[in-house]
Biopython code that builds the backbone (N, CA, C, O; Angstrom):
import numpy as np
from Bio.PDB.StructureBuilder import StructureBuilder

atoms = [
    (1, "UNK", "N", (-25.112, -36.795, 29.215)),
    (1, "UNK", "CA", (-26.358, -36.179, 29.606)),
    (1, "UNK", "C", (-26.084, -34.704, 29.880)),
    (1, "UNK", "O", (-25.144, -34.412, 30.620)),
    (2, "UNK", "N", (-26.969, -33.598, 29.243)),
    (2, "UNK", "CA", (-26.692, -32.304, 29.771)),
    (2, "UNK", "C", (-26.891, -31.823, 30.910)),
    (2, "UNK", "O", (-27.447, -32.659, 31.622)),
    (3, "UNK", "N", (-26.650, -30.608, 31.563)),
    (3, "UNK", "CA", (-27.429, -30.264, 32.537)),
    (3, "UNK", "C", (-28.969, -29.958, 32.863)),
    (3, "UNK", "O", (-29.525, -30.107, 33.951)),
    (4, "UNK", "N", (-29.359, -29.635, 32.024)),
    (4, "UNK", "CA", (-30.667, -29.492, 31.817)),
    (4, "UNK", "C", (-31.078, -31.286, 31.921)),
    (4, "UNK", "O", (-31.819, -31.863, 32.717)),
    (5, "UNK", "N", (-30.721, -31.522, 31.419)),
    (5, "UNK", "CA", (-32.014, -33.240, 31.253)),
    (5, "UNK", "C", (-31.561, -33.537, 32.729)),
    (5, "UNK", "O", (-32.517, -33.705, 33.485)),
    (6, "UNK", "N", (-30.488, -33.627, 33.233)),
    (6, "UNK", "CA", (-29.642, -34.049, 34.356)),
    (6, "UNK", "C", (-30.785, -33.353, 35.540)),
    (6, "UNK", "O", (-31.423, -33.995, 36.373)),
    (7, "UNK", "N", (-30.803, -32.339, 35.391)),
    (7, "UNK", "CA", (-32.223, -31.737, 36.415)),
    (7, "UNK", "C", (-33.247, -32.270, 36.010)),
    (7, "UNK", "O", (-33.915, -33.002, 36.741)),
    (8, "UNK", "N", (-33.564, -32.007, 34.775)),
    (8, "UNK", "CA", (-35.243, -32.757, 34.581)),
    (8, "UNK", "C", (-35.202, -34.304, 35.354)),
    (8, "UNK", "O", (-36.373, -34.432, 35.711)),
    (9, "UNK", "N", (-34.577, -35.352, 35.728)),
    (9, "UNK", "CA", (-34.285, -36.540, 36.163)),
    (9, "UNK", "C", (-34.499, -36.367, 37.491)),
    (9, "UNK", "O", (-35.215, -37.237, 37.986)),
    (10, "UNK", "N", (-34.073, -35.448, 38.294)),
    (10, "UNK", "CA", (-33.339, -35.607, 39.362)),
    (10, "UNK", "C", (-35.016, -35.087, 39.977)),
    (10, "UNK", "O", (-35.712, -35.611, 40.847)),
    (11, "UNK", "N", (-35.257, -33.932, 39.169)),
    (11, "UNK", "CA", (-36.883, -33.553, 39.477)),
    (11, "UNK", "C", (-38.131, -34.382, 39.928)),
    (11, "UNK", "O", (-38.937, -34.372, 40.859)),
    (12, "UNK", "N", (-37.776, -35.403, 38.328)),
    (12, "UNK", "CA", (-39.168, -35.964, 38.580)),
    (12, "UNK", "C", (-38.850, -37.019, 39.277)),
    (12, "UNK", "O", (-39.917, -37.469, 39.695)),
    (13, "UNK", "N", (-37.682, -37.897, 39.764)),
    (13, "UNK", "CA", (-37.115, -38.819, 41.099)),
    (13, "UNK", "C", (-37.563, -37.773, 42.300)),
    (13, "UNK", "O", (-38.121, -38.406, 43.197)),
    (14, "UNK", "N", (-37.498, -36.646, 42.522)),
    (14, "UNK", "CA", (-37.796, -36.318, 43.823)),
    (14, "UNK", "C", (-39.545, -35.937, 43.926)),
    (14, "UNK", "O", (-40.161, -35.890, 44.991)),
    (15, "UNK", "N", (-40.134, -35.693, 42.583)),
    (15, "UNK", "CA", (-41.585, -35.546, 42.476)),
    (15, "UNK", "C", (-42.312, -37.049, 43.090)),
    (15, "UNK", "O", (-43.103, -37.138, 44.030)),
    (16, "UNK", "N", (-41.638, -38.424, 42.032)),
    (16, "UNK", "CA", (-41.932, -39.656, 42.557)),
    (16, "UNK", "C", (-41.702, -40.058, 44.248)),
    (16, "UNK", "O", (-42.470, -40.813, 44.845)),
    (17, "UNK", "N", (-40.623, -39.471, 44.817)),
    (17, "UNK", "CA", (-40.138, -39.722, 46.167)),
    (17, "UNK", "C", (-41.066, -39.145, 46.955)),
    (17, "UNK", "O", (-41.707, -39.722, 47.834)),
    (18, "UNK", "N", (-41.148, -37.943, 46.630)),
    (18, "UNK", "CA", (-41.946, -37.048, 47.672)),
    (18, "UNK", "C", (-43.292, -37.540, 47.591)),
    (18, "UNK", "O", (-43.853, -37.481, 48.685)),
    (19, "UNK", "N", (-44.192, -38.131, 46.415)),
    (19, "UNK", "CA", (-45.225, -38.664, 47.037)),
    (19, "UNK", "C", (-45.517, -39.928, 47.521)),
    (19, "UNK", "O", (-46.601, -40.355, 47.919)),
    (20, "UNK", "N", (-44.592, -40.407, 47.457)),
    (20, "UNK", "CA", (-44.265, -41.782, 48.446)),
    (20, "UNK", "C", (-44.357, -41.626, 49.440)),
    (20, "UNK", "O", (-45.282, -42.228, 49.985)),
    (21, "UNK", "N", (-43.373, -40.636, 50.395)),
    (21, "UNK", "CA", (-43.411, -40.448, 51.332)),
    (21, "UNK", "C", (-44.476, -39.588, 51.742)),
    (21, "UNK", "O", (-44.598, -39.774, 52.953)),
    (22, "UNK", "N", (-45.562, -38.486, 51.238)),
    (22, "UNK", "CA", (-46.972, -38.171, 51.332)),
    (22, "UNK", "C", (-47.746, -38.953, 51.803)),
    (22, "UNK", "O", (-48.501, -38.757, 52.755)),
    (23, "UNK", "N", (-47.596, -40.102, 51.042)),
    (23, "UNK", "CA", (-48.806, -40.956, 50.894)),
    (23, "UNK", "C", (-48.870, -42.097, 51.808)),
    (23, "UNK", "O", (-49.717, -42.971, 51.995)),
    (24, "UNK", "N", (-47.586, -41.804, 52.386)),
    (24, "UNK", "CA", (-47.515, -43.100, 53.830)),
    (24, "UNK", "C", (-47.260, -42.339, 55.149)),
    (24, "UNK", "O", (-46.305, -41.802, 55.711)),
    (25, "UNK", "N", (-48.585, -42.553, 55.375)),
    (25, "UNK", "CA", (-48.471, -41.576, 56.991)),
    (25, "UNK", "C", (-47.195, -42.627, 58.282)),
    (25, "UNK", "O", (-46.717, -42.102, 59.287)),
    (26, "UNK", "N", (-46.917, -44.104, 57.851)),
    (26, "UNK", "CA", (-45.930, -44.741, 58.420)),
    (26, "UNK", "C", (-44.384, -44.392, 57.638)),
    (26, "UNK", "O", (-43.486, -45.224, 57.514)),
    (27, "UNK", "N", (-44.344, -43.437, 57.316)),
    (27, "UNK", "CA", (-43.141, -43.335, 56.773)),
    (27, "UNK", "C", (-41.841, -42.527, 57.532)),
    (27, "UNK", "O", (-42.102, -41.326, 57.609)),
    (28, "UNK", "N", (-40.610, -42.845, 58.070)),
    (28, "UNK", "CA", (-39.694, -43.003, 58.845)),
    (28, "UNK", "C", (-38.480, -42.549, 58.272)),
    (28, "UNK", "O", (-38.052, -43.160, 57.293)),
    (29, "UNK", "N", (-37.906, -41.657, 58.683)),
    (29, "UNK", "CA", (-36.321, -41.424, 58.033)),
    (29, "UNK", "C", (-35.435, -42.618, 57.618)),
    (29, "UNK", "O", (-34.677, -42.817, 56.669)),
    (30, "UNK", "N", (-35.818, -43.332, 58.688)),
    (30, "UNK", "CA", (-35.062, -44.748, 58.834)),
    (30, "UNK", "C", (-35.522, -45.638, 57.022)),
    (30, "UNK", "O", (-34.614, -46.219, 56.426)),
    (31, "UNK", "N", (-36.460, -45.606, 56.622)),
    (31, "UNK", "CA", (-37.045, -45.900, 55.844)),
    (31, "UNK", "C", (-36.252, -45.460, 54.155)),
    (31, "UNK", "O", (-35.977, -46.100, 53.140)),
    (32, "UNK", "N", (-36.140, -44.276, 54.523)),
    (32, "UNK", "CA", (-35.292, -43.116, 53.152)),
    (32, "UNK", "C", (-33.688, -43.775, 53.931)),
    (32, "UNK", "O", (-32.916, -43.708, 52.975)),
    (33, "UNK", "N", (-33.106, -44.181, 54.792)),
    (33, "UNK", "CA", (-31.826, -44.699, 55.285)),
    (33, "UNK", "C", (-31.522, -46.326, 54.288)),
    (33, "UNK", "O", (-30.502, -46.781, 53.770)),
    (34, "UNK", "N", (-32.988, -46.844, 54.369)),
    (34, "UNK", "CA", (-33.026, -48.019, 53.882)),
    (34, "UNK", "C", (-33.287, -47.896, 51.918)),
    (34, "UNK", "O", (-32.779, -48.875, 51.373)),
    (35, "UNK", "N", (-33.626, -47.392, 51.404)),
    (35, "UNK", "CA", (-34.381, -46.695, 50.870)),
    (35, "UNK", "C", (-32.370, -46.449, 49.316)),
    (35, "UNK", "O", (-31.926, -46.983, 48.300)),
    (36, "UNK", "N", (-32.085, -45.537, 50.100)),
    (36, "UNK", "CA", (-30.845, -45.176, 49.679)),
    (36, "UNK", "C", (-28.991, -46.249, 49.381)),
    (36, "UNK", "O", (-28.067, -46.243, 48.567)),
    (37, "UNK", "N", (-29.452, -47.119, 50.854)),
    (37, "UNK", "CA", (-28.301, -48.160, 50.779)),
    (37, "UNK", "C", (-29.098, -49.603, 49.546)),
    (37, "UNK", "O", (-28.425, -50.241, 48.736)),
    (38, "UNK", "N", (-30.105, -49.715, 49.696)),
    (38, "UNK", "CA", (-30.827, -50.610, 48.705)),
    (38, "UNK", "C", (-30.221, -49.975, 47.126)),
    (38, "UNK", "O", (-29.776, -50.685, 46.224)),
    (39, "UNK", "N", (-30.326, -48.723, 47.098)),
    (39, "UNK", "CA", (-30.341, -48.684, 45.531)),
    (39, "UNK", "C", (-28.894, -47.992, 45.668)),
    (39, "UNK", "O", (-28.756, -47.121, 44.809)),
    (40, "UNK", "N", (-27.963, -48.115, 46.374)),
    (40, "UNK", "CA", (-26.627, -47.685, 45.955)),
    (40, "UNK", "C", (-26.029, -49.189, 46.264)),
    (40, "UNK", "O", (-24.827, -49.033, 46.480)),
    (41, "UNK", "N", (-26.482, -50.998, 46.405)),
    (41, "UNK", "CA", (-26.351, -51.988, 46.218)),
    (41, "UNK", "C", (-26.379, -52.097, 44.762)),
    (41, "UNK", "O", (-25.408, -52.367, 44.057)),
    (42, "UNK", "N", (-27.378, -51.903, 44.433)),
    (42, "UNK", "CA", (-28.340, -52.409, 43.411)),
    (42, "UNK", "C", (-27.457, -51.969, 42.287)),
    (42, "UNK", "O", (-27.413, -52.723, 41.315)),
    (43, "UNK", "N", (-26.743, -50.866, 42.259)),
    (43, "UNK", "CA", (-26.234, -49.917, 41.605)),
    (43, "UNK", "C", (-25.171, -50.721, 41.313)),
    (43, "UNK", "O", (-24.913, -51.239, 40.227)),
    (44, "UNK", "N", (-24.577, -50.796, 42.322)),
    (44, "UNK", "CA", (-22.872, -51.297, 42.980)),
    (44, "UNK", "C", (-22.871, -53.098, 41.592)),
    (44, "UNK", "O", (-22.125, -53.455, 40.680)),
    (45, "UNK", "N", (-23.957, -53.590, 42.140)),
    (45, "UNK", "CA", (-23.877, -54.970, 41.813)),
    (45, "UNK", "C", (-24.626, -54.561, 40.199)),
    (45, "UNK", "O", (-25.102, -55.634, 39.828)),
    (46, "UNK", "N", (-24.809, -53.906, 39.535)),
    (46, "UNK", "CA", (-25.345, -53.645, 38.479)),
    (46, "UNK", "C", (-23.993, -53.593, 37.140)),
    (46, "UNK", "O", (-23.816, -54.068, 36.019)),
    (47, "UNK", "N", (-23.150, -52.557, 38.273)),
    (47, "UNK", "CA", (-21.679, -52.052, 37.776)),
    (47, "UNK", "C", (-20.883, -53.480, 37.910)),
    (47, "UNK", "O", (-20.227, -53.722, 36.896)),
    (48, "UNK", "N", (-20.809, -54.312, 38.761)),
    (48, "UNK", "CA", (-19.995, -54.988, 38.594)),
    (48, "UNK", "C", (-20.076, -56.322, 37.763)),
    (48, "UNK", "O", (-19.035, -56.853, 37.377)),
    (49, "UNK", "N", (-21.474, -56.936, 37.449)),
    (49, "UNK", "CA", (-21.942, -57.155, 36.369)),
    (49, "UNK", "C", (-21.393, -56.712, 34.736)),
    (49, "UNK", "O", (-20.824, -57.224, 33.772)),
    (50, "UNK", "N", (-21.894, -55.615, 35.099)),
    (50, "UNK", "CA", (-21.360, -55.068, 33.173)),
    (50, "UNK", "C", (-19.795, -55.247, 33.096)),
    (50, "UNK", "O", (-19.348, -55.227, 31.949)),
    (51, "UNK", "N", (-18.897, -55.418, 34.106)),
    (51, "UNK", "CA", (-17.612, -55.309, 34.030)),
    (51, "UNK", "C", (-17.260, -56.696, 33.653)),
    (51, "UNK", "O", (-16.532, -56.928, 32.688)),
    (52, "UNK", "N", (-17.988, -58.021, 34.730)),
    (52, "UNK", "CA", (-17.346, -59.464, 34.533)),
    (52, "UNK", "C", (-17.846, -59.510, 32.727)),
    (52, "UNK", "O", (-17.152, -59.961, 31.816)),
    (53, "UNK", "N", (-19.277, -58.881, 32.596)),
    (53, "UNK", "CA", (-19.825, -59.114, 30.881)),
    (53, "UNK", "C", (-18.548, -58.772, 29.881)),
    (53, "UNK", "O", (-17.945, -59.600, 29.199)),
    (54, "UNK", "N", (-18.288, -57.370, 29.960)),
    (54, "UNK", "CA", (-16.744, -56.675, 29.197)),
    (54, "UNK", "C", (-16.058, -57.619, 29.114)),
    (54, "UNK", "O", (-15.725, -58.016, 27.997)),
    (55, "UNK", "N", (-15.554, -58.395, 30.490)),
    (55, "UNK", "CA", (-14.493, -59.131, 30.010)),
    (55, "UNK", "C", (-14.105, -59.987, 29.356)),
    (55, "UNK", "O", (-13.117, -60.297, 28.690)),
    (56, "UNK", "N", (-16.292, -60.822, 30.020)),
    (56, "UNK", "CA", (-15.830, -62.172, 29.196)),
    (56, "UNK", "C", (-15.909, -61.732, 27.254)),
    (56, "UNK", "O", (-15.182, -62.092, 26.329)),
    (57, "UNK", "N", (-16.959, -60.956, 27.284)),
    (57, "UNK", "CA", (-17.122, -60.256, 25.610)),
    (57, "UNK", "C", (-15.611, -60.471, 24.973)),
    (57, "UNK", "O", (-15.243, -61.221, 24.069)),
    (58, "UNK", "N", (-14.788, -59.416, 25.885)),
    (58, "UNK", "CA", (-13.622, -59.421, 25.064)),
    (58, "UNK", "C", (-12.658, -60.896, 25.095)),
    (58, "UNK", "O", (-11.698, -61.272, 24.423)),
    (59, "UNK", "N", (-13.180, -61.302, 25.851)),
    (59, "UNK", "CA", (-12.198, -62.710, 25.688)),
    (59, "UNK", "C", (-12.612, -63.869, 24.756)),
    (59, "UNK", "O", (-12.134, -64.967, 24.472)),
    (60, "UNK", "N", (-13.630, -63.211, 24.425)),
    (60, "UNK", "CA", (-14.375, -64.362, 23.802)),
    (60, "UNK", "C", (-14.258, -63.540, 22.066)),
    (60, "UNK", "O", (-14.854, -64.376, 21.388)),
    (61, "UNK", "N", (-13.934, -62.700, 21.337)),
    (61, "UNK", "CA", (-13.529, -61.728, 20.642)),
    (61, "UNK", "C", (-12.128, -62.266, 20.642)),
    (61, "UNK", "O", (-11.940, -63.184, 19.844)),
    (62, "UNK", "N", (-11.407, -61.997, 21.157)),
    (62, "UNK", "CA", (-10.096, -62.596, 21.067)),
    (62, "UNK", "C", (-9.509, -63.566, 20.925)),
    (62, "UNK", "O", (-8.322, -63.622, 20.605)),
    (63, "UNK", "N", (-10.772, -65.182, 21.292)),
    (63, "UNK", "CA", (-10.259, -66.075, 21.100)),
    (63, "UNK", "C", (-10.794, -66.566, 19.760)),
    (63, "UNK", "O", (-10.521, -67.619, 19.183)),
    (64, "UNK", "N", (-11.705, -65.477, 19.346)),
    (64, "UNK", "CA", (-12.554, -65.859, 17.970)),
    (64, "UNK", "C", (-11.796, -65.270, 16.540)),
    (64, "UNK", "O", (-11.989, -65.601, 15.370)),
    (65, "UNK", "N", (-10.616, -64.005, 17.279)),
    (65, "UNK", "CA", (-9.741, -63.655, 16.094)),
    (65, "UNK", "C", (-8.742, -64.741, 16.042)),
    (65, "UNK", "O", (-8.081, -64.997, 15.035)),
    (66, "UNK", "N", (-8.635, -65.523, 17.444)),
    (66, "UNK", "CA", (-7.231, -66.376, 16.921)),
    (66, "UNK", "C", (-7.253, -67.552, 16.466)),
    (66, "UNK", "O", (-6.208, -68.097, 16.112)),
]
sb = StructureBuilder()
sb.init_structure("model")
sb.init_model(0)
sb.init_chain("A")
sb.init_seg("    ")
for serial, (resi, resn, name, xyz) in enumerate(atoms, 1):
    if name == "N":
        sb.init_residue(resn, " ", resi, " ")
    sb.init_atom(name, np.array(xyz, "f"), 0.0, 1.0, " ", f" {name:<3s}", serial, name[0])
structure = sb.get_structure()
C-alpha cells in the first residue's frame, strides 16, 4: 500500500469514527478504550487463523506431492 492510499484509509476510518462519536451524546473515552482492544482481538485472532490455514494448506500440498 502507498503512502498516499495509506492516508486516504486512515482518513476516512477517522471521518467514520468521528461521527460515531458526534452522534452519541453517551459516548465515553472508556468506550474508544473498548472500542480499540475489541479490534486489536479481532485482528490478533484473524492473524492467527490465516497462520493454522498456511499450515494446514501446506501440509496438505505435501502430502498430495508424496
Amino acid at each position: 500500500m502507498t503512502d498516499k492510499k495509506a492516508l486516504e484509509v486512515c482518513r476516512l476510518y477517522n471521518a467514520v469514527i468521528s461521527a460515531i462519536i458526534v452522534a452519541d451524546a453517551g459516548w465515553a473515552l472508556d468506550d474508544g478504550y473498548r472500542n480499540i482492544l475489541a479490534t486489536m482481538d479481532i485482528t490478533e485472532d484473524g492473524a492467527m487463523r490465516n497462520v493454522i490455514g498456511q499450515q494446514a494448506e501446506a501440509s496438505i500440498k505435501e502430502r498430495m506431492l508424496e
